[in-house]
N, CA, C and O of each residue as an XYZ file, in Angstrom:
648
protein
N      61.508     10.150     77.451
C      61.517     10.624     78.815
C      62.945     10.914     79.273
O      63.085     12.093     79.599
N      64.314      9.979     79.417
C      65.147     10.550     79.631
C      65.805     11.427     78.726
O      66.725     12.111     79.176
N      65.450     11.535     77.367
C      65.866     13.367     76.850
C      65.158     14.053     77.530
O      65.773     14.849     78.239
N      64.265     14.064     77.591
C      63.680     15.127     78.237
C      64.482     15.900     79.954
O      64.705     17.060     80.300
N      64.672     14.709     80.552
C      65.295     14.718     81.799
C      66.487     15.377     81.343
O      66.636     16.514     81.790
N      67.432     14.918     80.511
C      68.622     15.434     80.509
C      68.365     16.715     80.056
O      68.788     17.618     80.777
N      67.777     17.026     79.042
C      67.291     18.367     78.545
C      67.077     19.290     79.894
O      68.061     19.984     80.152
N      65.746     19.448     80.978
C      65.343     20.154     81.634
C      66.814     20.394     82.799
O      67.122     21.432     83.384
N      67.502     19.059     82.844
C      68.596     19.169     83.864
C      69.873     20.017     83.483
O      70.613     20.613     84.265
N      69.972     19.932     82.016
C      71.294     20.836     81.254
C      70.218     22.037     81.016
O      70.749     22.734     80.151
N      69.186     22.516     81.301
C      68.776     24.060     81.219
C      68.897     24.556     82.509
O      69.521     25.573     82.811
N      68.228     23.749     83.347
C      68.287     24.639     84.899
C      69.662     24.388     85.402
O      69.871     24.603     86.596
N      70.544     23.996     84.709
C      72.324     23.974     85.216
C      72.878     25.648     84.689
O      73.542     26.592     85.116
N      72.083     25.230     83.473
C      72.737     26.738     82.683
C      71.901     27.913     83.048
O      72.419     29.012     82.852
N      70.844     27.883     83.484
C      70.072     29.307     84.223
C      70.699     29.313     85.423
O      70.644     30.437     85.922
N      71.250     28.554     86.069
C      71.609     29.059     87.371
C      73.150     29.356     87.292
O      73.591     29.861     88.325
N      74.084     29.146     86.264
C      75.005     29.540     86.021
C      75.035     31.270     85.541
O      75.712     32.157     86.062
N      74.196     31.377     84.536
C      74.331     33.004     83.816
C      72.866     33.667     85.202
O      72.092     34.541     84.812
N      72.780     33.320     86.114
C      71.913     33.850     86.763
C      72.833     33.900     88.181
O      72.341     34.330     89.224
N      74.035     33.476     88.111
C      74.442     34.044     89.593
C      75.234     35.240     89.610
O      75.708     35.805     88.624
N      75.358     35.646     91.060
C      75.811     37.187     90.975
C      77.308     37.090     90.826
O      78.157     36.268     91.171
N      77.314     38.570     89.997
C      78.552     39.023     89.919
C      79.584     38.877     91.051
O      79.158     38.857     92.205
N      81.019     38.764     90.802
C      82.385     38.867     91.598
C      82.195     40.257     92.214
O      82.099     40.541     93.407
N      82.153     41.220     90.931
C      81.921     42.617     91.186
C      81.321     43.270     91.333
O      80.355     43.362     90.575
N      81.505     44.254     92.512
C      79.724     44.892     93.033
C      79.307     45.946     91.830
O      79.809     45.782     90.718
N      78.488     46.906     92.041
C      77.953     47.823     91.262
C      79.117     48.787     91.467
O      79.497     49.301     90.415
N      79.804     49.173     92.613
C      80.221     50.312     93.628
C      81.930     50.189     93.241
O      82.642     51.192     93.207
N      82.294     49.212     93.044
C      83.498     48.553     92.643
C      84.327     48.368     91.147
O      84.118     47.470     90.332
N      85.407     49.566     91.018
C      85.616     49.659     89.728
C      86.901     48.836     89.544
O      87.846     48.704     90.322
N      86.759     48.468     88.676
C      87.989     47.560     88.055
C      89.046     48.370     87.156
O      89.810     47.633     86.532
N      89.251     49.894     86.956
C      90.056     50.709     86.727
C      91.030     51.472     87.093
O      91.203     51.618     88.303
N      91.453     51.797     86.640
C      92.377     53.062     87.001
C      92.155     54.743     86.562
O      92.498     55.063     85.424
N      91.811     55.373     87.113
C      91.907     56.662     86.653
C      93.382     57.840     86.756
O      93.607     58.597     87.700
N      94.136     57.706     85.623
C      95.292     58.558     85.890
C      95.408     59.985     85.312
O      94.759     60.185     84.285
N      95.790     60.525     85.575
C      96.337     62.140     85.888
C      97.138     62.052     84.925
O      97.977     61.160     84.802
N      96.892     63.258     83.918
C      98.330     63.599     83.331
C      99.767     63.311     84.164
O      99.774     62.961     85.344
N     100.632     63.457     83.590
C     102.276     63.575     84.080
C     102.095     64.930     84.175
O     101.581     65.707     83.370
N     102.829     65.221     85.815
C     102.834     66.774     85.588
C     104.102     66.678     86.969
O     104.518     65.732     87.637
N     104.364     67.906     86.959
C     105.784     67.874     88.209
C     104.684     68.969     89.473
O     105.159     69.492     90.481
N     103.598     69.047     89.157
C     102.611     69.625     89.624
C     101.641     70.286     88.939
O     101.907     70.815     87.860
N      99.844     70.358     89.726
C      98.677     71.193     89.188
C      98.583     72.632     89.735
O      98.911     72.749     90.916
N      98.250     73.590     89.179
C      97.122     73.035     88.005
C      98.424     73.293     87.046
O      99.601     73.559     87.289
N      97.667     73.090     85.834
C      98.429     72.108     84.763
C      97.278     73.404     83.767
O      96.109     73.067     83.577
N      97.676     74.522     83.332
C      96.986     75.549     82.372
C      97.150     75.495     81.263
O      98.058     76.129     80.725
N      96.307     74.714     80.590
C      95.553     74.709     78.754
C      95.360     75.695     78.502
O      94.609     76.289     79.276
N      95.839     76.384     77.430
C      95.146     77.210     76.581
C      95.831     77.041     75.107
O      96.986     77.249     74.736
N      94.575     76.547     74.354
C      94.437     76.078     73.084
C      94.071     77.837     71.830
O      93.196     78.697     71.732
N      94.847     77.631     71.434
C      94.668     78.544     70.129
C      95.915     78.446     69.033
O      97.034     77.940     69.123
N      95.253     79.132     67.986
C      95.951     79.273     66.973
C      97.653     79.688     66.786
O      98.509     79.641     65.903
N      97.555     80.018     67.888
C      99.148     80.182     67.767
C      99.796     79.158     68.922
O     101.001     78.920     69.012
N      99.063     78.762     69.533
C      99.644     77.854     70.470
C      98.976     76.199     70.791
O      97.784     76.147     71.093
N      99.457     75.413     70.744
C      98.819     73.918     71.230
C      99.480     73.401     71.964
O     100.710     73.415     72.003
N      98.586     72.759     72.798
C      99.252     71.784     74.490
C      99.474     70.618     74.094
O      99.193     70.415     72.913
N      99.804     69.934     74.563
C     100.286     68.334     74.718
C      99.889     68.155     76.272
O      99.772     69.065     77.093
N      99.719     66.837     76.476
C      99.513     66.132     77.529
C     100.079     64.802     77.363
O      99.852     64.209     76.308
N     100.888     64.180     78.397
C     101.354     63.006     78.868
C     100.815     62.267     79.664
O     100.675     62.872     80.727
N     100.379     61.120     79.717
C     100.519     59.893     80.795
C     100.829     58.963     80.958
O     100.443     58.176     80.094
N     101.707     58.346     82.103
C     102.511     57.757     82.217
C     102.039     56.576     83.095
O     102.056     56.600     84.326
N     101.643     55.609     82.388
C     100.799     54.402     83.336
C     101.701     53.292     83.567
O     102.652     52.974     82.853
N     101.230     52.618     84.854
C     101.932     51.654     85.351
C     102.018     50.665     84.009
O     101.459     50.489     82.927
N     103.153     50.120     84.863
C     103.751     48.883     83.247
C     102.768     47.772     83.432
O     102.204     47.365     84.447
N     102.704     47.349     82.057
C     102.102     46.548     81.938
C     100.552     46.671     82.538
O     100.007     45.857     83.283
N      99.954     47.986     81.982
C      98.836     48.391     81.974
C      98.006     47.530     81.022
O      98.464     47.381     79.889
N      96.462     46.748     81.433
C      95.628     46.406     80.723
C      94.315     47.070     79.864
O      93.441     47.081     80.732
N      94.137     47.234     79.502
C      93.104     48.370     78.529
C      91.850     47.858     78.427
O      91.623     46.753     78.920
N      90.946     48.507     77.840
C      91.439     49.868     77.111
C      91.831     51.055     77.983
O      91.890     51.227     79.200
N      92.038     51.694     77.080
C      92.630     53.317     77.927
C      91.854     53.863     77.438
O      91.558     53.390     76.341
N      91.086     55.079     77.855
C      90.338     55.802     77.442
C      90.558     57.454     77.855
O      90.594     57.994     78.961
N      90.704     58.079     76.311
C      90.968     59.414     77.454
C      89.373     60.581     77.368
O      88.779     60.995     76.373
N      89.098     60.810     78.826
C      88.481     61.801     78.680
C      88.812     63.008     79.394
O      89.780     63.299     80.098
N      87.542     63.790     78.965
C      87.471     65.128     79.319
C      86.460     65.082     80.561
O      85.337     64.588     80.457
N      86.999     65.689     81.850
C      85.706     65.741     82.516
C      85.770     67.097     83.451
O      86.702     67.554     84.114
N      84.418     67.569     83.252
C      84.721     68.912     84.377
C      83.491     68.790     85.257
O      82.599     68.183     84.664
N      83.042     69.304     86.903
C      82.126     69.318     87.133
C      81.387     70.575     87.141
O      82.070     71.538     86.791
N      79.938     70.876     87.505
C      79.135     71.606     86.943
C      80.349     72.924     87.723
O      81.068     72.984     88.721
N      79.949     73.935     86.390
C      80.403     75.100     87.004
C      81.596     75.356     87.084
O      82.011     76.291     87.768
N      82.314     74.616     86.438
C      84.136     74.503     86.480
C      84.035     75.650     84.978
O      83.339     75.651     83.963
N      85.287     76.671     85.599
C      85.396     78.079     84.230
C      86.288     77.164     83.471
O      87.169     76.451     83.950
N      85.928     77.284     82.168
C      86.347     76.807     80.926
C      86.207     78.051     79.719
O      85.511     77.932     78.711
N      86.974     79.174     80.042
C      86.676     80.285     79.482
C      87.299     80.049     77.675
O      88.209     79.398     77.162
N      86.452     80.783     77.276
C      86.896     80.299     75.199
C      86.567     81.902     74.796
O      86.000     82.764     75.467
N      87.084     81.964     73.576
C      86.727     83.158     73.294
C      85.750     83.755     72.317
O      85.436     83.113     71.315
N      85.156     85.184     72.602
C      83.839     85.783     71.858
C      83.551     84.988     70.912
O      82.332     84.902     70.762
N      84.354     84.152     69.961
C      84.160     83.782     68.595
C      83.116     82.541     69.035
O      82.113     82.434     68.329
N      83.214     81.951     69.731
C      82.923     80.714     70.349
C      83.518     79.772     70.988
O      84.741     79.874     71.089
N      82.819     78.552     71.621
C      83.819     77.784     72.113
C      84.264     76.880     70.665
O      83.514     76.260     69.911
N      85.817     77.062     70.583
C      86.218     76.109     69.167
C      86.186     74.815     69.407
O      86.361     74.231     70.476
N      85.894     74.285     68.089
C      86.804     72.458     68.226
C      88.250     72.239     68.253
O      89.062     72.889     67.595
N      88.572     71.099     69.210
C      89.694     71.026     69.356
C      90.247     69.720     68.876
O      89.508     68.793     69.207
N      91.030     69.441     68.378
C      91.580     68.132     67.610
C      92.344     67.732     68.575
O      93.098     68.583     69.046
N      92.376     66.486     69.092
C      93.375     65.662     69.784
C      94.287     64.634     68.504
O      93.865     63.924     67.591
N      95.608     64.956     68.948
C      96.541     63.963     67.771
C      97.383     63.490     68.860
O      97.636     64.002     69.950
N      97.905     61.987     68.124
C      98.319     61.151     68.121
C      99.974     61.681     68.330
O     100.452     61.891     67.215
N     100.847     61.919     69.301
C     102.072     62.261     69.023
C     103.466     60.720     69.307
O     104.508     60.731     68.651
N     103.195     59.692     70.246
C     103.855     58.881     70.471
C     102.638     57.439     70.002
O     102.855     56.618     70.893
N     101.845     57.003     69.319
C     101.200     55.640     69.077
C     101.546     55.406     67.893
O     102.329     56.064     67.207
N     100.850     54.255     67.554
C     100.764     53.905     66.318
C      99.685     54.426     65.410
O      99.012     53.713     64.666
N      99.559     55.929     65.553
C      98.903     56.539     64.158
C      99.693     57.752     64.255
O      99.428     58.698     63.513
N     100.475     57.805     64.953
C     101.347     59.060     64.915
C     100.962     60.409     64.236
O     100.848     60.231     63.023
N     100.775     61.412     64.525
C     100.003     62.718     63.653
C      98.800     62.985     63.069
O      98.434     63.936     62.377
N      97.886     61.379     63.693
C      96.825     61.417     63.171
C      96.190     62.449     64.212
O      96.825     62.915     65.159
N      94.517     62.824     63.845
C      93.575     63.478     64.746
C      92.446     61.909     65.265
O      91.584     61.316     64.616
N      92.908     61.710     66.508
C      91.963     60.646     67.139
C      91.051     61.329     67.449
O      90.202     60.568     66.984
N      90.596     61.963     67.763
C      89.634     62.944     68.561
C      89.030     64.094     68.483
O      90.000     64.588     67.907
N      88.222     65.058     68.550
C      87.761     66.324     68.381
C      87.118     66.408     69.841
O      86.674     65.415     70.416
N      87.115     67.603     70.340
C      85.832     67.964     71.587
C      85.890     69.330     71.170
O      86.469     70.069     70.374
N      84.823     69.329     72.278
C      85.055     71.332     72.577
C      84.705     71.331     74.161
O      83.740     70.992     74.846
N      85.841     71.823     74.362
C      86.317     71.319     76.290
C      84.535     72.537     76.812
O      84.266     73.719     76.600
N      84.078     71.849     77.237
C      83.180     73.154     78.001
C      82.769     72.126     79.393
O      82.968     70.919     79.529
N      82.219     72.968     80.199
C      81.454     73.133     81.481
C      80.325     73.956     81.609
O      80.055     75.078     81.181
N      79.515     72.838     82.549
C      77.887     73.546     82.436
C      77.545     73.896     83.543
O      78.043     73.379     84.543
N      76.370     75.111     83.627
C      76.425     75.644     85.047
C      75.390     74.423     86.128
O      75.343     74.353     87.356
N      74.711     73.642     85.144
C      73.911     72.751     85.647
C      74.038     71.188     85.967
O      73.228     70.661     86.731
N      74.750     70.683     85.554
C      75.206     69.085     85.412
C      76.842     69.271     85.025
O      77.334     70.285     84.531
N      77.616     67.919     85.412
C      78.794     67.988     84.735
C      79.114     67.223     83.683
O      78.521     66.187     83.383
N      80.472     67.911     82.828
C      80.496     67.395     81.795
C      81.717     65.698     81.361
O      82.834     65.285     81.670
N      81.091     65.468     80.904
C      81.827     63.822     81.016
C      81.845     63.778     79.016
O      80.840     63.642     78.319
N      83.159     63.924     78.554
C      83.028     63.590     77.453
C      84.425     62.342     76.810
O      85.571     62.782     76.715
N      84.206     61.240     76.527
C      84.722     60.378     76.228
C      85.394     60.916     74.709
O      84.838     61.575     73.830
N      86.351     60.546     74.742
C      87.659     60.878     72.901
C      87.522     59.892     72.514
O      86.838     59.627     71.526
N      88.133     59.101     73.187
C      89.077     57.858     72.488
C      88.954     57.108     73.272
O      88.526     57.375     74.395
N      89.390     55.662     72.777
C      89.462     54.407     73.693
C      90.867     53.954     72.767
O      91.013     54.270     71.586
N      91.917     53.099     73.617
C      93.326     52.678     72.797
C      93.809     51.749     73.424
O      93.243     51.224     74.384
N      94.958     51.400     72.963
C      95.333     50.116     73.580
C      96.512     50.602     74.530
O      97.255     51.410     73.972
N      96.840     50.296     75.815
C      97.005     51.089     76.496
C      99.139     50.925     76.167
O      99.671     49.907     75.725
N      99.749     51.986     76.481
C     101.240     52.026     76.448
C     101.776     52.912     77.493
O     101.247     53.987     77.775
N     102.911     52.414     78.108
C     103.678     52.573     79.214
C     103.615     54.349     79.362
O     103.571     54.858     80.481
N     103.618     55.247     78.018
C     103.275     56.442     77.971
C     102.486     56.748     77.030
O     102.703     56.004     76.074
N     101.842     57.327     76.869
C     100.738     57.986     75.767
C     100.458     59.817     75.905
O      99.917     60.581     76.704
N     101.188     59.911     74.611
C     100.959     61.355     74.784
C     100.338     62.078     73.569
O     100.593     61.646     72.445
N      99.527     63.167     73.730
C      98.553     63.729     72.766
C      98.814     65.201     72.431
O      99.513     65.645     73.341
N      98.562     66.138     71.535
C      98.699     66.644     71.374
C      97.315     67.845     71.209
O      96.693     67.493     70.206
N      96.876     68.670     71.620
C      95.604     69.230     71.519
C      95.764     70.775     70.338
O      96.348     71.846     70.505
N      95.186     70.391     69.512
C      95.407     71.899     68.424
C      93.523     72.338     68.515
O      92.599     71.762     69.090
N      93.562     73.641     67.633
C      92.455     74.470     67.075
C      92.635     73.230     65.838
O      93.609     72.652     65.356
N      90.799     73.157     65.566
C      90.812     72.333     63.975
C      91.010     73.807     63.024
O      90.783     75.015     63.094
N      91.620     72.735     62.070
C      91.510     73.920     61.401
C      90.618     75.052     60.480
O      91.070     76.061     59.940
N      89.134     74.538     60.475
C      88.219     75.121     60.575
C      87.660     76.492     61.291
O      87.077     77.460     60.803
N      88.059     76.203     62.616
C      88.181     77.057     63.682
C      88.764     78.680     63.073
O      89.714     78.575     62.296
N      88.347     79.943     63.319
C      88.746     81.413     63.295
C      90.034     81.451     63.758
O      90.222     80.903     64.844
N      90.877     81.911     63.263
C      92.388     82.497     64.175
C      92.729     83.101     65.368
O      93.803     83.305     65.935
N      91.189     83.422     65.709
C      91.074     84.095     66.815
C      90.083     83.515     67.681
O      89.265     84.143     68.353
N      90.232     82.158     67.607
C      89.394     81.568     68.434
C      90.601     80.895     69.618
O      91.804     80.835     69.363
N      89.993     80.440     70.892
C      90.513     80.224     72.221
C      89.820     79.365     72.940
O      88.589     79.346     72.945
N      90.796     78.328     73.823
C      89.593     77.966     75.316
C      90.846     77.399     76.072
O      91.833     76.757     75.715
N      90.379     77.922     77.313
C      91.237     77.351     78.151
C      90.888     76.592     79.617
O      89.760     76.742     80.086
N      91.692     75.934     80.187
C      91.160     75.337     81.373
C      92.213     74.996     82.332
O      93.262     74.993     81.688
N      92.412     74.751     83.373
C      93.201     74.697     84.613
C      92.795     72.977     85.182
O      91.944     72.516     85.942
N      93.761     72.470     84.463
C      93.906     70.732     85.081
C      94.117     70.736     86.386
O      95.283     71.022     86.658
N      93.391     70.514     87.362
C      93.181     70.098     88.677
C      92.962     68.834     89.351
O      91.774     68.513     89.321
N      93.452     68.299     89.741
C      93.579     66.554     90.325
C      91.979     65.837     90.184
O      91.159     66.224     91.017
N      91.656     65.107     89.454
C      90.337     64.403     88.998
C      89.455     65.990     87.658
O      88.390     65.940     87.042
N      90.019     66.603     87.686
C      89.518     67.446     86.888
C      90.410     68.167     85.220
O      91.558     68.610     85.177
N      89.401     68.061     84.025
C      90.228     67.910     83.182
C      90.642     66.587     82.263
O      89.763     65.737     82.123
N      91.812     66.386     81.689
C      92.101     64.843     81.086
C      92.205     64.186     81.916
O      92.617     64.590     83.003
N      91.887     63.018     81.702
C      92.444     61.988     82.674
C      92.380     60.872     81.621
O      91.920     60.903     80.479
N      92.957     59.889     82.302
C      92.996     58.362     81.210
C      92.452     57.327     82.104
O      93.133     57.042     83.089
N      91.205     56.651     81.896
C      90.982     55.833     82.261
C      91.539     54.252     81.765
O      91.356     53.801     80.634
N      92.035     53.757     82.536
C      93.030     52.597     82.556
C      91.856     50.916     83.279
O      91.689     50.616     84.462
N      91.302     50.210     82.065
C      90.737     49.289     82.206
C      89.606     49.324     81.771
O      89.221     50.115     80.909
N      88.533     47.966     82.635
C      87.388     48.752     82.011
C      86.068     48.856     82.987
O      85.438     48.191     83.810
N      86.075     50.104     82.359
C      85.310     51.433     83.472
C      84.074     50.897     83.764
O      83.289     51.512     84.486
């Protein structure tokens, strides 16, 4: 009988522990969302074969992670690419610790119906992090896409967790 007691008393201690509410509401993000480095927007991508962008961001010190960079446009945002198609685009590594690697691939687009939210990468976050965006090399020589970075629109780095 008293196992039992202690038993039923150390379960309903521990259901009412993993059963109380969160610190944090639903509505309430524990992140950061940052903006490229720019000296001003828009901030004009255009990815092709003869040319590749880089992007910078420059997060508060002693930033906690992950960092995550995405792509986001909302419905209907021009993301013009060319006849060939929209290409893949390789994101590399220019200042981390994989230096020149390809972390990433997308193919930047926007839809006329919903918006687009596409996650790259997740990393450990550093005072700057900067990327480099090429054509894979798969991609036609004459393939293109471009886009106009606008404040919440475009890269951004999410800083924590989202």
């Amino acid at each position: 009988m008293h196992f039992s007691t202690l038993t039923l008393s150390a379960l309903a201690a521990l259901s009412a522990v993993t059963a109380s509410p969160s610190s944090r509401s639903l509505t309430q993000r524990s992140c950061l969302e940052q903006q490229p480095a720019t000296i001003g927007f828009p901030i004009n991508y255009n990815v092709s074969s003869t040319r590749a962008d880089a992007v910078t961001f420059q997060l508060p010190p002693n930033s906690v992670g992950p960092c995550t960079l995405v792509a986001k446009f909302p419905a209907g945002y021009a993301v013009p690419h060319s006849e060939v198609g929209n290409p893949l685009v390789n994101v590399i590594d220019i200042n981390g610790p994989v230096q020149g690697s390809v972390v990433g691939s997308l193919r930047f687009a926007s839809f006329a119906d919903r918006d687009s939210l596409v996650y790259i990468n997740s990393f450990q976050c550093r005072d700057v992090m900067e990327y480099e965006l090429e054509l894979a090399p798969e991609e036609p020589e004459s393939a293109w896409v471009a886009f106009a970075e606008v404040l919440d629109v475009g890269l951004v780095m999410d800083v924590g967790d989202c």
